[in-house]
OpenMM code with the backbone's topology and positions (N, CA, C; nanometers):
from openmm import Vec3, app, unit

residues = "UNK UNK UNK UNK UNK UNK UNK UNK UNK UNK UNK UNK UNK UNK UNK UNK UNK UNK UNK UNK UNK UNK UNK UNK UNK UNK UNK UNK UNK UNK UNK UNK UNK UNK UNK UNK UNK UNK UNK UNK UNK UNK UNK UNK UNK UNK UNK UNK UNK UNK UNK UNK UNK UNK UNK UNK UNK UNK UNK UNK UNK UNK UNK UNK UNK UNK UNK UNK UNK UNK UNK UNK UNK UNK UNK UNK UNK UNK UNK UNK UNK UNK UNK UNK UNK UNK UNK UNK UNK UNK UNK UNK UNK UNK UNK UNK UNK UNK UNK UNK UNK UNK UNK UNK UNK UNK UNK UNK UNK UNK UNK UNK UNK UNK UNK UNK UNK UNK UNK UNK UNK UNK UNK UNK UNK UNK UNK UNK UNK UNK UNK UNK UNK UNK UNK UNK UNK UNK UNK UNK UNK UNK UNK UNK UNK UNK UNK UNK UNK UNK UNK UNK UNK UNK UNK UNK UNK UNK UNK UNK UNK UNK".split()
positions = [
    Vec3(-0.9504, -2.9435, 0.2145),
    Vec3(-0.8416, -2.8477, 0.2070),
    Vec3(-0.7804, -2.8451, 0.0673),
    Vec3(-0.7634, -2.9387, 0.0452),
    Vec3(-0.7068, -2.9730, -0.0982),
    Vec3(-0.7782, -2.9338, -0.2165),
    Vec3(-0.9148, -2.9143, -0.1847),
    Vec3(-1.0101, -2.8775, -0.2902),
    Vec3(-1.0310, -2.7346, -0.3058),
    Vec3(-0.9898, -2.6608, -0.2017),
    Vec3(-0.9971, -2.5310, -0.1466),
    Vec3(-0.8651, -2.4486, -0.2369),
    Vec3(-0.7495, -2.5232, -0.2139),
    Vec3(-0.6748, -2.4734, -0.2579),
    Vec3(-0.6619, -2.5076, -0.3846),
    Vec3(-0.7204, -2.5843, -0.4935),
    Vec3(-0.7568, -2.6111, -0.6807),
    Vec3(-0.7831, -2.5051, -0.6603),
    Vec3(-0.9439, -2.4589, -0.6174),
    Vec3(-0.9873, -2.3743, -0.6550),
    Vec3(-0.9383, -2.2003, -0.6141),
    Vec3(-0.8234, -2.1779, -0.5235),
    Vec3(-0.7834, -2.0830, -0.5552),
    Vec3(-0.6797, -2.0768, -0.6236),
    Vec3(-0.5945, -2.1869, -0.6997),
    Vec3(-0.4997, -2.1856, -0.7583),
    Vec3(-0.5821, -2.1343, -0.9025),
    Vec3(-0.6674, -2.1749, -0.9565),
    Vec3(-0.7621, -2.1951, -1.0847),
    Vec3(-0.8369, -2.0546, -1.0485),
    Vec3(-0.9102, -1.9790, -0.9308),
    Vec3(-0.8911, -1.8120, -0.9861),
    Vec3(-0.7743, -1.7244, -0.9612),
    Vec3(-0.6695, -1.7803, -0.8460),
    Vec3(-0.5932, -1.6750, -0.9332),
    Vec3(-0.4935, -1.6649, -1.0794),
    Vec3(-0.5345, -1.7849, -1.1299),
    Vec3(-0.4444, -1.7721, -1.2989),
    Vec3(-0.5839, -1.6893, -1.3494),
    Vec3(-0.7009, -1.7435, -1.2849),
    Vec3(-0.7704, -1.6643, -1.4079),
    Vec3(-0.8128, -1.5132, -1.3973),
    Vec3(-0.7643, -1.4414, -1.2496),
    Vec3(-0.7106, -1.3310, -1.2487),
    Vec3(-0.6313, -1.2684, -1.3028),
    Vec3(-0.5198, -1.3111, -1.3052),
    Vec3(-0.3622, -1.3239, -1.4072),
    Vec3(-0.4180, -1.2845, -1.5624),
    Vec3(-0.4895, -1.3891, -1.5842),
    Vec3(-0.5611, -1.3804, -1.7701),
    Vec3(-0.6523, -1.2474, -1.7390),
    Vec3(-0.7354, -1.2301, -1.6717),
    Vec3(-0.8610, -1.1081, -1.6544),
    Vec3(-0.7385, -0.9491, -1.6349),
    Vec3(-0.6257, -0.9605, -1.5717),
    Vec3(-0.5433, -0.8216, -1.6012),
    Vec3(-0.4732, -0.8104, -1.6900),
    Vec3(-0.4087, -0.8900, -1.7667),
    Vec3(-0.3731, -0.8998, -1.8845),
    Vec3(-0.4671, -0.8505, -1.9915),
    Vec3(-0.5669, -0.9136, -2.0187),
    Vec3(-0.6654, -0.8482, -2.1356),
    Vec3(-0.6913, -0.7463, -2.0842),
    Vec3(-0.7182, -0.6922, -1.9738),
    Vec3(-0.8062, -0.5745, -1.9971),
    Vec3(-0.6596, -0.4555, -1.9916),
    Vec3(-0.5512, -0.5030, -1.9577),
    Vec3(-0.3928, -0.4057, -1.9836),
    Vec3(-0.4139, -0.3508, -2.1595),
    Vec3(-0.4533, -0.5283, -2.1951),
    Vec3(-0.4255, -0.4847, -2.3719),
    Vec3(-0.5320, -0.4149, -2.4406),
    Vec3(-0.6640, -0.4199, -2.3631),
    Vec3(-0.7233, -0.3402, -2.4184),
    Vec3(-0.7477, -0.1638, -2.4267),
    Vec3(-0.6535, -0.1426, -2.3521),
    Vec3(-0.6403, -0.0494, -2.2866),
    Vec3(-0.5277, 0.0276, -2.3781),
    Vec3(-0.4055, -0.0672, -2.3867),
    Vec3(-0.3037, -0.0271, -2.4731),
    Vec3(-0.3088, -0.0451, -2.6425),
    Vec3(-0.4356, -0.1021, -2.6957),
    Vec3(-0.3853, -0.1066, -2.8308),
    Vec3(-0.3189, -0.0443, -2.9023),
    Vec3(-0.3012, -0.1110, -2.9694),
    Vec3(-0.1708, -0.0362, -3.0670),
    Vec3(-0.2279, -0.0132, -3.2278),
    Vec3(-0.3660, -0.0594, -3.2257),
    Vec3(-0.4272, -0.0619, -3.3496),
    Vec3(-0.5549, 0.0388, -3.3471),
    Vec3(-0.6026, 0.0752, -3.4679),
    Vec3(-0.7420, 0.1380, -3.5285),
    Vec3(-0.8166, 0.0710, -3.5826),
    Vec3(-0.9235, 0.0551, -3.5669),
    Vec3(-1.0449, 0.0121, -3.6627),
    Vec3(-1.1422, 0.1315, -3.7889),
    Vec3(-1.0153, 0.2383, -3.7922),
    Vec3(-1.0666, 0.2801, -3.8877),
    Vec3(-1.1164, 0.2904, -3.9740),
    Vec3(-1.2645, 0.3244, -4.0084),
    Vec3(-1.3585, 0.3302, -4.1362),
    Vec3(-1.3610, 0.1175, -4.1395),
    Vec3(-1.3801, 0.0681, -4.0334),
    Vec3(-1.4530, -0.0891, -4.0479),
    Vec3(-1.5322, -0.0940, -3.9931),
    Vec3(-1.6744, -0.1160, -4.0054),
    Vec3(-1.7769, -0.1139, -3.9641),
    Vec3(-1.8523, -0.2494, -3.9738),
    Vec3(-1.8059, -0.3950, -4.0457),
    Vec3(-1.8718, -0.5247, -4.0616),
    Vec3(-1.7212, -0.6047, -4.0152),
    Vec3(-1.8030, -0.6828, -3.9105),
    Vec3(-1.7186, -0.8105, -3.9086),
    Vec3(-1.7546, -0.9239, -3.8816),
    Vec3(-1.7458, -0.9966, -3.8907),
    Vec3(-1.7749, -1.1572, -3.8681),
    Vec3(-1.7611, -1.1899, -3.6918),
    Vec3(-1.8558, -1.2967, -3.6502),
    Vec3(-1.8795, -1.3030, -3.5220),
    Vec3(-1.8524, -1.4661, -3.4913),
    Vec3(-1.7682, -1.5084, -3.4149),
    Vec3(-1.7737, -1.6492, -3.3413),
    Vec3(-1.7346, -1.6670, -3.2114),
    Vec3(-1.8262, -1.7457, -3.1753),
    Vec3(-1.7674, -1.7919, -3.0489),
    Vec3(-1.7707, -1.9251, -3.0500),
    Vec3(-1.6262, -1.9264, -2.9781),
    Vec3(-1.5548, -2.0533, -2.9667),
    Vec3(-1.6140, -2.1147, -2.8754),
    Vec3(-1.6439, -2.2655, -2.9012),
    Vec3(-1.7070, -2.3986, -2.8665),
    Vec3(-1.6914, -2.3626, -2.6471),
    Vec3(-1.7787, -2.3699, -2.6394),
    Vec3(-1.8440, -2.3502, -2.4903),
    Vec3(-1.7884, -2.4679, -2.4378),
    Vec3(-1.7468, -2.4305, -2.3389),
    Vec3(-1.7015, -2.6206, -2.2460),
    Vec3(-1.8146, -2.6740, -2.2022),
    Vec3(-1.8354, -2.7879, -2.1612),
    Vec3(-1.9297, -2.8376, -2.0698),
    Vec3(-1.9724, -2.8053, -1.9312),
    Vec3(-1.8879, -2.7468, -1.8815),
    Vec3(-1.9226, -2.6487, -1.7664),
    Vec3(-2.0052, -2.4716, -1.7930),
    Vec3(-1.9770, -2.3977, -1.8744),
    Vec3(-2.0415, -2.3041, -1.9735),
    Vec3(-2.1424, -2.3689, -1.9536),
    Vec3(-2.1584, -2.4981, -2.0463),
    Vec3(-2.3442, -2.5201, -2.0612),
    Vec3(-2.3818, -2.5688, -1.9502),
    Vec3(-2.3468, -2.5907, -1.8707),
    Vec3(-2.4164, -2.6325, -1.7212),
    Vec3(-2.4606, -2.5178, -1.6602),
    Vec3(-2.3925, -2.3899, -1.7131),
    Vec3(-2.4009, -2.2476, -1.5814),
    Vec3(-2.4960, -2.2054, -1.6571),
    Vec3(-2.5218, -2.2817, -1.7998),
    Vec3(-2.6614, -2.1631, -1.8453),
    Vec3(-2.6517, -2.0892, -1.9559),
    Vec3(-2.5069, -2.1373, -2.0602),
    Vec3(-2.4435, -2.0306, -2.1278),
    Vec3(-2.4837, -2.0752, -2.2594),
    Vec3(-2.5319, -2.0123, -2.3284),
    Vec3(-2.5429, -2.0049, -2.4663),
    Vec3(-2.4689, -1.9461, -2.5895),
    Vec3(-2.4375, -1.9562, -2.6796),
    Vec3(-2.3904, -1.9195, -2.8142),
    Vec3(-2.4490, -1.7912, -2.8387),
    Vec3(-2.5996, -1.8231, -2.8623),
    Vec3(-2.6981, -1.7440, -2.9163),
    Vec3(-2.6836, -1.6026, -2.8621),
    Vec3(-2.6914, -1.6898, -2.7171),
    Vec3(-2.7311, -1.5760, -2.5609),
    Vec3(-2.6314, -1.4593, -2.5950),
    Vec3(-2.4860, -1.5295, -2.5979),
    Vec3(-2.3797, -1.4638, -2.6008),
    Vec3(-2.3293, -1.3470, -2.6726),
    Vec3(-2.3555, -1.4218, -2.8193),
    Vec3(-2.3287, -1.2962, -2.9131),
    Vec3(-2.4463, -1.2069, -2.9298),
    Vec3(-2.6018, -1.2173, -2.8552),
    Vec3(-2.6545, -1.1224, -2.8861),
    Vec3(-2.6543, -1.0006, -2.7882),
    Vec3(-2.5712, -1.0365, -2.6588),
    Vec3(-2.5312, -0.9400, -2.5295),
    Vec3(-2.4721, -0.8575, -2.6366),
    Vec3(-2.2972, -0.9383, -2.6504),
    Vec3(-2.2020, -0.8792, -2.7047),
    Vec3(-2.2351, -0.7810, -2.8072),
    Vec3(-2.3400, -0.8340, -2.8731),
    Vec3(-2.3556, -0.7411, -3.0213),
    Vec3(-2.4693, -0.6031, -3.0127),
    Vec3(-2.5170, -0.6352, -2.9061),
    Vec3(-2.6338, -0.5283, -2.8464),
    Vec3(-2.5936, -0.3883, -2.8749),
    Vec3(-2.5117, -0.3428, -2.8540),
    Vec3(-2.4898, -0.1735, -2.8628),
    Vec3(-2.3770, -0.2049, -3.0525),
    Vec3(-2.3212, -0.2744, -3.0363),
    Vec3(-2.2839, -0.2378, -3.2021),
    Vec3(-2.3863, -0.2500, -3.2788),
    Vec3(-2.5330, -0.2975, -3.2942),
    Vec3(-2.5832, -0.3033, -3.4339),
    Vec3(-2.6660, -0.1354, -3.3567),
    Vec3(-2.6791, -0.0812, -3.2286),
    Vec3(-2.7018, 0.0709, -3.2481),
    Vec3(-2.6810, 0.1943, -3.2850),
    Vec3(-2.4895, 0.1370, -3.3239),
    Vec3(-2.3995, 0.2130, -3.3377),
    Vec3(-2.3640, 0.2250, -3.4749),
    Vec3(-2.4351, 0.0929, -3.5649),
    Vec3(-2.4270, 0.0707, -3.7043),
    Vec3(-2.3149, -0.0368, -3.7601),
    Vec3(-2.2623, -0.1021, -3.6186),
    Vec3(-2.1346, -0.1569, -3.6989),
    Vec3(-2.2493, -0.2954, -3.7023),
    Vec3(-2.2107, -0.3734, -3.7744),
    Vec3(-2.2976, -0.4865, -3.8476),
    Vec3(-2.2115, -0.6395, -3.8635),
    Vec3(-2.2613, -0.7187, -3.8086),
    Vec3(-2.2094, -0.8472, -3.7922),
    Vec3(-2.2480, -0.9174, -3.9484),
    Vec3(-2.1495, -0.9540, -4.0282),
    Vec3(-2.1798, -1.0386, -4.1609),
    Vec3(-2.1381, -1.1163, -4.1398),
    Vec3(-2.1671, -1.2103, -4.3050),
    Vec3(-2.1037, -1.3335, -4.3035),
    Vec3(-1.9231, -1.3795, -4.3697),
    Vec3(-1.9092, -1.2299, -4.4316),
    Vec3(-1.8111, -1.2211, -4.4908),
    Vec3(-1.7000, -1.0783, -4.4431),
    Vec3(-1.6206, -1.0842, -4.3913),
    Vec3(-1.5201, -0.9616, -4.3958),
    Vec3(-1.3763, -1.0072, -4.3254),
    Vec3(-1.2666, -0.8955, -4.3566),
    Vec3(-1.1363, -0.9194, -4.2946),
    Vec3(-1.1310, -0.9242, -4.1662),
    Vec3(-1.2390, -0.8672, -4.0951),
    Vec3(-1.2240, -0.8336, -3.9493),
    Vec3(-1.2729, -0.9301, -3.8842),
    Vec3(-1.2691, -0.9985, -3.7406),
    Vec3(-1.3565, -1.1079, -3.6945),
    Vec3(-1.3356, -1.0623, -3.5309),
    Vec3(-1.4241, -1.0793, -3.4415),
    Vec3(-1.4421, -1.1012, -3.3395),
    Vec3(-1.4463, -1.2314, -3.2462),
    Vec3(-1.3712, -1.2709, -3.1940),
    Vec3(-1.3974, -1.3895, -3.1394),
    Vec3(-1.4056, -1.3885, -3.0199),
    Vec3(-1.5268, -1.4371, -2.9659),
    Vec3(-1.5678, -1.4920, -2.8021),
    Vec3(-1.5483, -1.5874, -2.7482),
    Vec3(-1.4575, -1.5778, -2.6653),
    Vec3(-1.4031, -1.7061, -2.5439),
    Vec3(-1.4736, -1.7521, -2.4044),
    Vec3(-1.5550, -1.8346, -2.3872),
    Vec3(-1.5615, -1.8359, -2.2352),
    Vec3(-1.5317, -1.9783, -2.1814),
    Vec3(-1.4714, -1.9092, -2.0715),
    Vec3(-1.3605, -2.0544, -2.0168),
    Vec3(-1.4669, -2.0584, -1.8629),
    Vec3(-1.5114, -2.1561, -1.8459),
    Vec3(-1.6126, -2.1606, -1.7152),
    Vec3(-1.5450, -2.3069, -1.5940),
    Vec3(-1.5403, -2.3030, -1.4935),
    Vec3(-1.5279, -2.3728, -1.4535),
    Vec3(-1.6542, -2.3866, -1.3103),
    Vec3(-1.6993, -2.4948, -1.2366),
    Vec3(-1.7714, -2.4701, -1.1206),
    Vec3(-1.6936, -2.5584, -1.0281),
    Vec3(-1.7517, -2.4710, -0.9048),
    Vec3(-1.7104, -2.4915, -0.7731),
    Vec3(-1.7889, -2.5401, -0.6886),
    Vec3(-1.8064, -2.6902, -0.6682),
    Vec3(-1.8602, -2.7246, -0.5495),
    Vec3(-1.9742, -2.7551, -0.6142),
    Vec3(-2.1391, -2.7203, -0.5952),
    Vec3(-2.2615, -2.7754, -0.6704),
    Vec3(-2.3166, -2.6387, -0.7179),
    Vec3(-2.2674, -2.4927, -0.7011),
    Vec3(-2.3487, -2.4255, -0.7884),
    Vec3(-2.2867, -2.3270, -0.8107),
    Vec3(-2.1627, -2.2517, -0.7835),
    Vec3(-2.0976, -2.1918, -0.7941),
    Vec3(-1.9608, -2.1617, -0.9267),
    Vec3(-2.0280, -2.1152, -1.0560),
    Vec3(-1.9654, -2.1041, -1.1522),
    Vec3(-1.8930, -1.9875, -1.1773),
    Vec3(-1.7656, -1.9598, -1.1967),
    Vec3(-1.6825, -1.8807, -1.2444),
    Vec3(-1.6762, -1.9477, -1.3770),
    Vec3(-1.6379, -1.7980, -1.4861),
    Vec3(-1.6019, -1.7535, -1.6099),
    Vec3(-1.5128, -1.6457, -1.6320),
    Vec3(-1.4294, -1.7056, -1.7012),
    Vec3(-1.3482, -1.5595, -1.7608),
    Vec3(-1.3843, -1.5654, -1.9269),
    Vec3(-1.4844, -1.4457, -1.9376),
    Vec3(-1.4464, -1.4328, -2.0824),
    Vec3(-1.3570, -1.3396, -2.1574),
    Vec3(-1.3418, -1.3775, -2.3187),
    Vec3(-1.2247, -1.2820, -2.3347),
    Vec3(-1.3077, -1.2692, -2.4860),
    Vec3(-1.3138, -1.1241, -2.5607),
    Vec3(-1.3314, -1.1002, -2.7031),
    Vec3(-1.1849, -1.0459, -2.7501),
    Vec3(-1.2047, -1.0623, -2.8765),
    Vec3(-1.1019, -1.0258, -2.9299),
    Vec3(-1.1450, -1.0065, -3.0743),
    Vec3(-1.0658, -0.8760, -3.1394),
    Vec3(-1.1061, -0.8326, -3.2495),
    Vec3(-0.9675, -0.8257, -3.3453),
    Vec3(-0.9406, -0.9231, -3.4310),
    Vec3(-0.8660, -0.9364, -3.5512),
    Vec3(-0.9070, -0.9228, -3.6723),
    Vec3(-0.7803, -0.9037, -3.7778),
    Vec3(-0.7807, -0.8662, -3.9124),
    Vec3(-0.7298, -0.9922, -3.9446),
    Vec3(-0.7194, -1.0154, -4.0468),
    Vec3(-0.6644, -1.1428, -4.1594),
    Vec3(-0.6414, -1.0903, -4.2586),
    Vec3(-0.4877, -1.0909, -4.2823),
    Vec3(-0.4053, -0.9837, -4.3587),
    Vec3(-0.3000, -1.1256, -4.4380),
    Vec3(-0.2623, -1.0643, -4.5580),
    Vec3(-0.0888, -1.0812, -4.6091),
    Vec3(0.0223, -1.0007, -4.6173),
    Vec3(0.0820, -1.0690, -4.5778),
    Vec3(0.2373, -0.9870, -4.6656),
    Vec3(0.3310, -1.0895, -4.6558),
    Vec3(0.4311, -0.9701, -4.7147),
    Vec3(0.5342, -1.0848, -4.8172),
    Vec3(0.6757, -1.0668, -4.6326),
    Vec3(0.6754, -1.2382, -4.6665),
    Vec3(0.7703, -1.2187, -4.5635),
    Vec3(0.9133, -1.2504, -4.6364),
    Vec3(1.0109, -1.1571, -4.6056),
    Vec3(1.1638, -1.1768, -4.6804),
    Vec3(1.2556, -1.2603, -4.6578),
    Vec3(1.2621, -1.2790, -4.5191),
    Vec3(1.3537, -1.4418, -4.4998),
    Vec3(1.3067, -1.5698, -4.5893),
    Vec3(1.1674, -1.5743, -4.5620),
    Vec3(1.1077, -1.6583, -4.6587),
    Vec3(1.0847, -1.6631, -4.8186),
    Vec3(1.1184, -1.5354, -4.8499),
    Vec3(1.0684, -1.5152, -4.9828),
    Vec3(0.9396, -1.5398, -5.0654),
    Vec3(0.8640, -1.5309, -4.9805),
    Vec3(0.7290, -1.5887, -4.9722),
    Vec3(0.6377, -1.5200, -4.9091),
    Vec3(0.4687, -1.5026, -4.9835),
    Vec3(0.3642, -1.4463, -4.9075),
    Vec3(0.3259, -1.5383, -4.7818),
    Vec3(0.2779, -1.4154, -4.7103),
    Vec3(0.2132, -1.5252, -4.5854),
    Vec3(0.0741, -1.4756, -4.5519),
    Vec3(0.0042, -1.5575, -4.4821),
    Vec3(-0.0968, -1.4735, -4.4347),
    Vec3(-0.1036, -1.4786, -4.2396),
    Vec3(-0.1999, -1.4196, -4.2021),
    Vec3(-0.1568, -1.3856, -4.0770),
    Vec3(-0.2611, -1.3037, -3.9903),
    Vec3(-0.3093, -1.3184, -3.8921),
    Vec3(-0.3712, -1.1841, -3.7999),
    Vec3(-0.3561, -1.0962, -3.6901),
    Vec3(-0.3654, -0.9596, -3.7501),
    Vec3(-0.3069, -0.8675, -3.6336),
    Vec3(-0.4767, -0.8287, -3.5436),
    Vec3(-0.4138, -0.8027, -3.4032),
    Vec3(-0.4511, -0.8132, -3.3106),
    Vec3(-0.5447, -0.6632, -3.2788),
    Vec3(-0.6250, -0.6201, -3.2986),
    Vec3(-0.7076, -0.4619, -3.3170),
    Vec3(-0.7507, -0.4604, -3.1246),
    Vec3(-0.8135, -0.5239, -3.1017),
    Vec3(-0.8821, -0.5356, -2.9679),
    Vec3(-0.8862, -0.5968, -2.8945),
    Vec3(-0.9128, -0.6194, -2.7469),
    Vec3(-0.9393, -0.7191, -2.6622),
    Vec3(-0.9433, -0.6805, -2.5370),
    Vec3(-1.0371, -0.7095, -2.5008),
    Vec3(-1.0948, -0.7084, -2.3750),
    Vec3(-1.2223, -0.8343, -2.2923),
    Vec3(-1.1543, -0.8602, -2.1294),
    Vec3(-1.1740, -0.9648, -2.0710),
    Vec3(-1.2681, -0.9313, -1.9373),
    Vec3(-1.3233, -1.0371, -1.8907),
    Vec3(-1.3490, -0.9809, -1.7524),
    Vec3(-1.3562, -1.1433, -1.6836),
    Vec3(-1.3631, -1.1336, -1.5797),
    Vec3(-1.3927, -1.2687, -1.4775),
    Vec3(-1.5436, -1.2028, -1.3951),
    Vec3(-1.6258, -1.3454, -1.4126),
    Vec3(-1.7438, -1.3309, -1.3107),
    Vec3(-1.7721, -1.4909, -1.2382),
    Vec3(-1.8070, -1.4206, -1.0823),
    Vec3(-1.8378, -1.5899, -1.0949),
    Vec3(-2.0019, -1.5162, -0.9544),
    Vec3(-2.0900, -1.6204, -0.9913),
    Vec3(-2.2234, -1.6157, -0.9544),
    Vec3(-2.2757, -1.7776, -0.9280),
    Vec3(-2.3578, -1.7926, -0.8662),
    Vec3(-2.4389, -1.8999, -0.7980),
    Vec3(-2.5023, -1.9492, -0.9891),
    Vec3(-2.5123, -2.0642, -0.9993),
    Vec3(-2.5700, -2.1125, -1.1310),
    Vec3(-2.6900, -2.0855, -1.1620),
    Vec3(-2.8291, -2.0247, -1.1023),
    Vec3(-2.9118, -1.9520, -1.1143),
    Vec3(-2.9344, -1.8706, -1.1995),
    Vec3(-2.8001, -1.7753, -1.1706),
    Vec3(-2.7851, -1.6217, -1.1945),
    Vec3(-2.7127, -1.5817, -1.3100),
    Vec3(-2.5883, -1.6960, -1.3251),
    Vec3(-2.5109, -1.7072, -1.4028),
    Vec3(-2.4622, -1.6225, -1.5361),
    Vec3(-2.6001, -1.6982, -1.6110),
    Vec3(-2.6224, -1.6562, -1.7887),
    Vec3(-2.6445, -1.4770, -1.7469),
    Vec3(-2.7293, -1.4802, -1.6794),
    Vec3(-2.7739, -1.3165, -1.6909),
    Vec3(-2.6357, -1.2427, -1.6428),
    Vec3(-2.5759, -1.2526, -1.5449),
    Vec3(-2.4680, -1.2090, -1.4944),
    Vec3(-2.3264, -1.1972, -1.6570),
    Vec3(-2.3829, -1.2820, -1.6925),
    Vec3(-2.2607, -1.2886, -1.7962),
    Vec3(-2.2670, -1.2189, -1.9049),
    Vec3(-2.4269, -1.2379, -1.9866),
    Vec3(-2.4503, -1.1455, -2.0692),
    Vec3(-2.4631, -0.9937, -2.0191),
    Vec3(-2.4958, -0.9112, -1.9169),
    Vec3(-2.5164, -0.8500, -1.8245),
    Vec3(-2.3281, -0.7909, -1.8949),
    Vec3(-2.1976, -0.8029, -1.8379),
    Vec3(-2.0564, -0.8536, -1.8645),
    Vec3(-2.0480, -0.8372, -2.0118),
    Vec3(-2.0846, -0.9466, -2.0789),
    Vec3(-2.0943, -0.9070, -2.2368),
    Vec3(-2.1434, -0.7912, -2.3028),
    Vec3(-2.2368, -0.7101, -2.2520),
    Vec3(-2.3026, -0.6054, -2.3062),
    Vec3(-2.2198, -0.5262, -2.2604),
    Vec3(-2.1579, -0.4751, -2.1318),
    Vec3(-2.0664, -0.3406, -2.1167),
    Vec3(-1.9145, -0.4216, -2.2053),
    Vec3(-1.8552, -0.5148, -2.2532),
    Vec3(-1.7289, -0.5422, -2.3220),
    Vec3(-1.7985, -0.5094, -2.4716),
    Vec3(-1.8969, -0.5247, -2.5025),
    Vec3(-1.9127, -0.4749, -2.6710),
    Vec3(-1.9509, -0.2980, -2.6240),
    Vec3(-2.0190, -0.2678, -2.5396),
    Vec3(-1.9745, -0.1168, -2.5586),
    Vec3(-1.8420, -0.0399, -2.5512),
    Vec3(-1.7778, -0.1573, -2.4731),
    Vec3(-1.6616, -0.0697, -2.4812),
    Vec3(-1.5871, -0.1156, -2.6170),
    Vec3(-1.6314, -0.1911, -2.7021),
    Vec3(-1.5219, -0.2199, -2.8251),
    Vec3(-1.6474, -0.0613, -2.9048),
    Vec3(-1.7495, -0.0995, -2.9211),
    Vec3(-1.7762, 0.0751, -2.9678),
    Vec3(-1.7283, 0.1590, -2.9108),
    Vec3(-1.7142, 0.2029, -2.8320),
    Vec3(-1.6126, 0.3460, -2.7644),
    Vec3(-1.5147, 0.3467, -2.8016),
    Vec3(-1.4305, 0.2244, -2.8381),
    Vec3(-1.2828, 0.1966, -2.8586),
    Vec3(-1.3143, 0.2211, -3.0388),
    Vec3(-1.3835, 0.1669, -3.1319),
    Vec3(-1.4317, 0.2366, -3.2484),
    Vec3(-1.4373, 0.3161, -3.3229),
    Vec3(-1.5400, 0.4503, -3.1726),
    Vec3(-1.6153, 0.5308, -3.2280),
    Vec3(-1.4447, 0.6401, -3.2000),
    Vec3(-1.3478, 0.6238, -3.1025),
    Vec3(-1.2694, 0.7344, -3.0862),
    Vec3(-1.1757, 0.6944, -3.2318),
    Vec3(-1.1525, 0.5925, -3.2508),
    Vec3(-1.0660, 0.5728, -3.3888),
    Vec3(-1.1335, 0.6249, -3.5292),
    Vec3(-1.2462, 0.6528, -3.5420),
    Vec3(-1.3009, 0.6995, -3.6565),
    Vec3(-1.2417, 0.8813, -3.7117),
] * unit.nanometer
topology = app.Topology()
chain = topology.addChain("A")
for resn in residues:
    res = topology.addResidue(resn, chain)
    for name in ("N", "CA", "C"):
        topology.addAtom(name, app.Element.getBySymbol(name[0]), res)
């Protein structure tokens, strides 16, 4: 019973996180006007991630699938960056939930006046999340599967700002 209820306490926060991102992606408040290169990471996979099957590699090449069709181009150098989150946890012996989350920032300065002083800083362009959870089998494909419609939709979100 007790184990029953972790695990619905642990999806519904990560419900909570999965309507939140996809609210903000929905509402940005930013353009990616005329940026077409940005830098790609994803943040360090938990040990549960690599148990369900999840890769780095796997990951950013879902995610990046429809942007290098679209022309936008992953370098090693630019203001813009994308970062990939996946938070995985499993249930029981094969049953893995993930919420991932991308997110697309700038790395900017300006001069802040209380301080009298430059700062640097990043504003927030994109983001969008989803929750999946699948038998550990199925997992990786299910996720990249997930990753490929969240990078089309950061091109759609893109291509209308151009």
């Amino acid at each position: 019973m007790t184990r029953a209820l972790v695990f619905a306490a642990l999806l519904a926060g990560a419900l909570d996180v999965a309507a939140a991102g996809d609210a903000a992606a929905e509402s940005s408040r930013h353009e990616l006007k005329n940026v077409t290169s940005y830098r790609f990471h994803v943040v360090n996979l938990n040990e549960a991630a690599q148990r369900c099957g999840l890769s780095e590699a796997a990951m950013q090449e879902a995610f990046t699938e429809k942007m290098s069709q679209s022309g936008l181009q992953i370098v090693a150098t630019s203001g813009y960056w994308i970062y990939l989150r996946a938070t995985t946890a499993i249930h029981g012996d094969r049953l893995c939930i993930t919420y991932v989350d991308a997110t697309v920032v700038q790395n900017t300065r300006y001069y802040n006046s209380a301080t009298l002083s430059e700062r640097s800083g990043q504003v927030e362009h994109w983001r969008d999340g989803s929750l999946m959870a699948s038998d550990m089998d199925e997992h990786d494909s299910r996720i990249r599967s997930v990753l490929r419609q969240m990078g089309g939709r950061l091109v759609d979100f893109w291509q209308r700002t151009q």
